[in-house]
N, C-alpha and C positions, 0 to 999 in steps of 0.2 A: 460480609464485605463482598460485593461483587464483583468479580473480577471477568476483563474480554482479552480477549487476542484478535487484532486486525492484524491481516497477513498479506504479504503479495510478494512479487518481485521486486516492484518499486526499479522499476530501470525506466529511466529513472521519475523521481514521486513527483507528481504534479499535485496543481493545486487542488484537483478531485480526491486528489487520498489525503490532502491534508483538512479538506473538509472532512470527510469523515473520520480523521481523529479529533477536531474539535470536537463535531459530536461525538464520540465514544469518551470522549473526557470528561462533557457531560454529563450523558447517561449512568456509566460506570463507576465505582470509588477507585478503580485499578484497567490502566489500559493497558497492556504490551500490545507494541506494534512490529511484529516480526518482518523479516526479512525471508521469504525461505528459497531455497538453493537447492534445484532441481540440475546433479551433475549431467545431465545428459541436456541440458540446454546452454545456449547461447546467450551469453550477456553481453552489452555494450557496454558498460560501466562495471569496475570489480565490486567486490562485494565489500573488500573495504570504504573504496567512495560512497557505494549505494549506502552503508552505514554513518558513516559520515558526515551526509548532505542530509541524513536523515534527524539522526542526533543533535544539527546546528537547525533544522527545521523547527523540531517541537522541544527544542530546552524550554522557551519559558512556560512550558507546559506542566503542572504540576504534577498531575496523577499518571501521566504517562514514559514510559519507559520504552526504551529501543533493546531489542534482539535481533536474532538470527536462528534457524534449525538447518538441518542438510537430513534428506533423504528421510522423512520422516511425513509421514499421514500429518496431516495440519490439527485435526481433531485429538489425535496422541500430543500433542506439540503440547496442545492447549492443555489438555489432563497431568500433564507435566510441572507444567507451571502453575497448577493449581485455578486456572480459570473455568469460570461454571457458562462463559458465554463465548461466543465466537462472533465478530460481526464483520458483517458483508456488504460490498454495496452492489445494489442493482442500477443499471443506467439504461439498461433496454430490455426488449424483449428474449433477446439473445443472453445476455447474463441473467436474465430473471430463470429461463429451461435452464441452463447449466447450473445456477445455483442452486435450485429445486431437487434437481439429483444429485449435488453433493450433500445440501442438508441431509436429506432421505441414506444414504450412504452413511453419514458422521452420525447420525442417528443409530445406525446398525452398530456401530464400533464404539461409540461412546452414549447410550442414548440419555445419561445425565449432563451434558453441555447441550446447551441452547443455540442456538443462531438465529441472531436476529438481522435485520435486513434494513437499511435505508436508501433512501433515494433520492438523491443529490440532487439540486436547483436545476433550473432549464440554463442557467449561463456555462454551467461546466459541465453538465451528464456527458457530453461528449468529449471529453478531454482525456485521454487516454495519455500510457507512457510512448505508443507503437504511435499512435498522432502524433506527438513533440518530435520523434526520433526521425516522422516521414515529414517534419517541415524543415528541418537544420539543412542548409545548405544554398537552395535560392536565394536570390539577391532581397536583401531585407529578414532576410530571419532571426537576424539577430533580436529586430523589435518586436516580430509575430510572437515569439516563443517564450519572450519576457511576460506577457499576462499568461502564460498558463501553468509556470513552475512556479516554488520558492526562491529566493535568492539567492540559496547556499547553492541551488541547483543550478541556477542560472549561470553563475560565475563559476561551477567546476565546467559547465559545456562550454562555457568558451575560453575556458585554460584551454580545456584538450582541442579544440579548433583556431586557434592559434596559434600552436604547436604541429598543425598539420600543414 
């Protein structure tokens, strides 16, 4: 059985991460798609919502499952849960060198997990969570930001902007 762990922050998931859990649903007989929780950072969203929005995203997703880790190496996470793969996406040149030295690194700590790597279509490679978060606000954002989330996502940003 093949099992992956796609990880992030997910503050919050856009439609670029929820491509690559179709793919890894795919690919994989078993997805976890972690959440992980770096205490020394800043989130916009709690870790409950980011759970949440995440959970109502990929339900009718069969082989995929939602978690979470805290303080914890991603490649241990994954050894953990019993996954033999780890997958990543690259979207540019810039996450292709930083993913390159994390594999090379996950490789040193765990060198039987895999990571393998995809590369999202030309409409969303640039769609980040730090994009969605640097358009909320200007007049009209409500409809910019509607094509690049999920809908759980969509409708928790503008509870909380409503509320402000």
């Amino acid at each position: 059985m093949k099992k992956a762990v796609y990880a992030g922050s997910f503050d919050p998931i856009t439609n670029g991460h929820l491509w690559m859990v179709e793919q890894g649903a795919q690919l994989f007989d078993e997805l976890v798609v972690a959440i992980g929780e770096n205490p020394d950072k800043k989130y916009s969203f709690s870790l409950e919502d980011r759970l949440s929005v995440l959970r109502e995203s990929v339900q009718t997703m069969e082989k995929v499952c939602v978690d979470s880790f805290q303080n914890e190496f991603l490649v241990n996470y994954a050894r953990s849960v019993g996954a033999q793969y780890i997958l990543r996406g690259v979207r540019d040149v810039r996450d292709y060198e930083f993913e390159r030295g994390m594999r090379h690194i996950n490789d040193d700590l765990q060198p039987d997990i895999t990571t393998v790597f995809l590369m999202p279509p030309r409409e969303i490679a640039e769609v980040s969570s730090s994009l969605v978060k640097g358009l909320i606000g200007p007049e009209g954002w409500r409809d910019v930001i509607k094509q690049y989330v999920p809908v759980p996502v969509y409708e928790m940003i503008l509870a909380r902007h409503e509320q402000d």
